[in-house]
C-alpha positions as CSV (number, residue, x, y, z in Angstrom):
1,X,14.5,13.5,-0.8
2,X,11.0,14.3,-0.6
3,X,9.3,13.2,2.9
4,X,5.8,12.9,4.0
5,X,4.3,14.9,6.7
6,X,4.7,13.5,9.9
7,X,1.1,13.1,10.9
8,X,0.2,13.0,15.2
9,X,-0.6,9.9,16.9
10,X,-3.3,9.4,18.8
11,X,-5.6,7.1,20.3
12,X,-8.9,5.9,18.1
13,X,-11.3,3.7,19.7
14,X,-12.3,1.6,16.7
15,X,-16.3,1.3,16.3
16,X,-18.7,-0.4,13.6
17,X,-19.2,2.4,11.2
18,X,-22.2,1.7,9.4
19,X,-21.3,3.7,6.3
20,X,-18.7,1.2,5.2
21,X,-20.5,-1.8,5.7
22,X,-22.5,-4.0,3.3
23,X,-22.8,-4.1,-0.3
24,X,-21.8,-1.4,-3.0
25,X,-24.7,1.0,-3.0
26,X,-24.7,4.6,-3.9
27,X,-24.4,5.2,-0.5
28,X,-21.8,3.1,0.7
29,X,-19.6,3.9,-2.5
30,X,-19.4,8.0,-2.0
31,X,-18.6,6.9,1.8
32,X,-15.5,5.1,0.4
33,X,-14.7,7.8,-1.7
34,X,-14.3,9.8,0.4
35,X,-11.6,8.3,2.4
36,X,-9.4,9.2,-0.8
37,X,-8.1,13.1,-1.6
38,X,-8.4,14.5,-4.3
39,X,-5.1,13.4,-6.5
40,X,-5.3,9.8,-4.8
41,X,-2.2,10.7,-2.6
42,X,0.2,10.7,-5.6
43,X,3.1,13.1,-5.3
44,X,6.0,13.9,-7.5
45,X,9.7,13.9,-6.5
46,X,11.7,15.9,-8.8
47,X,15.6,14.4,-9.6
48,X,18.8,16.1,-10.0
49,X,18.8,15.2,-13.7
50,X,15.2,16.8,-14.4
51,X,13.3,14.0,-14.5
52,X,10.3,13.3,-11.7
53,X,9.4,10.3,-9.9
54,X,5.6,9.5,-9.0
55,X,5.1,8.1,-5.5
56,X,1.4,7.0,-3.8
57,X,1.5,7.2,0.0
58,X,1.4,3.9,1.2
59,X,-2.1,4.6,3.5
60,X,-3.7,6.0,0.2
61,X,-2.8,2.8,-2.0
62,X,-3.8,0.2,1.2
63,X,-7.2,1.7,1.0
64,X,-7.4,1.3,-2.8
65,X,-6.4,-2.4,-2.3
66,X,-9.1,-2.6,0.8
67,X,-11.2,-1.0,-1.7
68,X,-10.4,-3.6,-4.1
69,X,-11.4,-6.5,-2.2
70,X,-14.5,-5.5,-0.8
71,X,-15.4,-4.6,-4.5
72,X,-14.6,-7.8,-5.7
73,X,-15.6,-9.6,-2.9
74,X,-19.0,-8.6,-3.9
75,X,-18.3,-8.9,-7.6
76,X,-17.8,-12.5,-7.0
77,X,-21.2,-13.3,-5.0
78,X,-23.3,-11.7,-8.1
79,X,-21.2,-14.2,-10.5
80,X,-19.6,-11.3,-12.5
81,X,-15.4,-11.9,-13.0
82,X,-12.7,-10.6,-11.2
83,X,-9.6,-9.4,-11.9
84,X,-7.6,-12.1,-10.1
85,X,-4.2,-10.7,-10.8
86,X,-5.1,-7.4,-9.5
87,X,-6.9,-9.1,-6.2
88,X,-4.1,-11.5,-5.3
89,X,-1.8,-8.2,-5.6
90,X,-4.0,-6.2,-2.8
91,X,-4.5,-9.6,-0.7
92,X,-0.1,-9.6,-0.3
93,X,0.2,-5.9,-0.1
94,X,-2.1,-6.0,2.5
95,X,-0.5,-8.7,4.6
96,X,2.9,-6.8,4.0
97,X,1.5,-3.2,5.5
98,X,-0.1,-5.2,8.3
99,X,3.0,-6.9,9.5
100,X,5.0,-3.6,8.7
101,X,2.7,-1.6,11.1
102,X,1.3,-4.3,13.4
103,X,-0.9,-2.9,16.2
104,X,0.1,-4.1,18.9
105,X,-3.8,-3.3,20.4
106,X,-5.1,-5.8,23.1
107,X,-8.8,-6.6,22.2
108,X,-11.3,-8.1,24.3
109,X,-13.0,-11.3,23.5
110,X,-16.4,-11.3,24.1
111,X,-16.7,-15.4,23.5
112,X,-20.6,-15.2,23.1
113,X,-20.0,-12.4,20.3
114,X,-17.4,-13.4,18.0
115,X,-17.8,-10.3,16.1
116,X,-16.9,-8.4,18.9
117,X,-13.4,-8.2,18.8
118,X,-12.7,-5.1,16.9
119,X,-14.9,-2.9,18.9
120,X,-14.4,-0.6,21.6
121,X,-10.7,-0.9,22.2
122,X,-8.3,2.4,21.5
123,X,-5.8,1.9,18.9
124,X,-2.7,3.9,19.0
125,X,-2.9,5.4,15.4
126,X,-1.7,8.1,12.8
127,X,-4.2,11.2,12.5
128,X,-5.8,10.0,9.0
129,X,-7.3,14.0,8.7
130,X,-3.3,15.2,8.8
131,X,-2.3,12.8,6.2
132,X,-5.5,13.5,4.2
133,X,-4.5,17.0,3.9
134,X,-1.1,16.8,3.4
135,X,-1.4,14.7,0.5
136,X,-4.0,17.2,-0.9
137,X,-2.1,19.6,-0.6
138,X,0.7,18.2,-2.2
139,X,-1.2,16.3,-4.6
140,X,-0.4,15.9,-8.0
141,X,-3.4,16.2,-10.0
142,X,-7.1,16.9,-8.9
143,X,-8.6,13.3,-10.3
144,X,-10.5,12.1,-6.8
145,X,-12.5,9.4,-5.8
146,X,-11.8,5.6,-5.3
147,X,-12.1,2.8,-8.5
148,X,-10.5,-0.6,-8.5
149,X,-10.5,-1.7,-12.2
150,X,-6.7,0.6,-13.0
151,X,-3.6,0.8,-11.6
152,X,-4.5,2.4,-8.2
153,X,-7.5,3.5,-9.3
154,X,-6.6,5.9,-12.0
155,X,-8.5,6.9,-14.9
156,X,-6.5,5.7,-18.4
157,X,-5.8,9.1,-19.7
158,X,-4.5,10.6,-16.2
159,X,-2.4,7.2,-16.0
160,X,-0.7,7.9,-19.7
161,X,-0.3,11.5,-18.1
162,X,2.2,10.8,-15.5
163,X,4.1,8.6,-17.8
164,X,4.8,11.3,-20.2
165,X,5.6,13.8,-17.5
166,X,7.7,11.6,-15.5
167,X,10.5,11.9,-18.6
168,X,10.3,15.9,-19.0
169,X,11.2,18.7,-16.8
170,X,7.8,20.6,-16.4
């Protein structure tokens, strides 16, 4: 069975990083992007019986669905539609992963800055670089970048790919 690279912990003192914030912009989108490697952290496992399995590390599809909702979030205050199957599906797998790995992080309360919480506390977390690489490395097409109109962001024709591969021994 094919296993993920066991990335260090360490602590991360989460801080308001302005390149994420706000609306979509030229800028803010390439930041975004570039929180996904190239192959969108799908891998291939190949069976006994010559067939091979696609798998998306879980980090690499929760930022896609993050992705997703800020996108559409967005999408909805300009009046354009959504894709409310596709949103309601990021809005549970997100609740799932954060029960799954709940930090267990005291943060202060600063009670005359709400918005405070988030900042300035260490986090225990996973080196995101080591995972990054790793699924790079291992990745299974070179198709970067971040969308949230397909199936985990993937182009059509790279989608149709891995289907036809998944039933041959290549």
């Amino acid at each position: 069975m094919l296993t993920c690279h066991e990335a260090d912990q360490r602590v991360d003192v989460f801080n308001k990083e302005m390149a994420y914030f706000g609306e979509p912009s030229e800028a803010t989108d390439a930041a975004w992007a570039h929180l996904i490697p190239g192959g969108r952290g799908i891998i291939s496992q190949r069976w006994p019986d010559g067939t091979r399995k696609y798998k998306v590390i879980s980090a690499f599809h929760q930022m896609h669905c993050l992705y997703v909702l800020r996108t559409l979030y967005f999408t909805q205050r300009s009046g354009q539609t959504t894709n409310h199957e596709h949103f309601s599906h990021c809005v549970e797998y997100l609740r799932q992963s954060l029960i799954c790995f709940a930090d267990r992080t005291f943060e202060t309360l600063d009670l005359s800055d709400p918005d405070s919480a988030a900042w300035g506390e260490g986090h225990l977390c996973q080196d995101w670089n080591q995972l990054f690489n790793w699924a790079f490395k291992h990745r299974e097409f070179d198709e970067g970048g971040i969308e949230n109109d397909t199936v985990l962001g993937l182009p059509e024709r790279v989608w149709q790919e891995l289907k036809g591969r998944e039933h041959r021994d290549e």
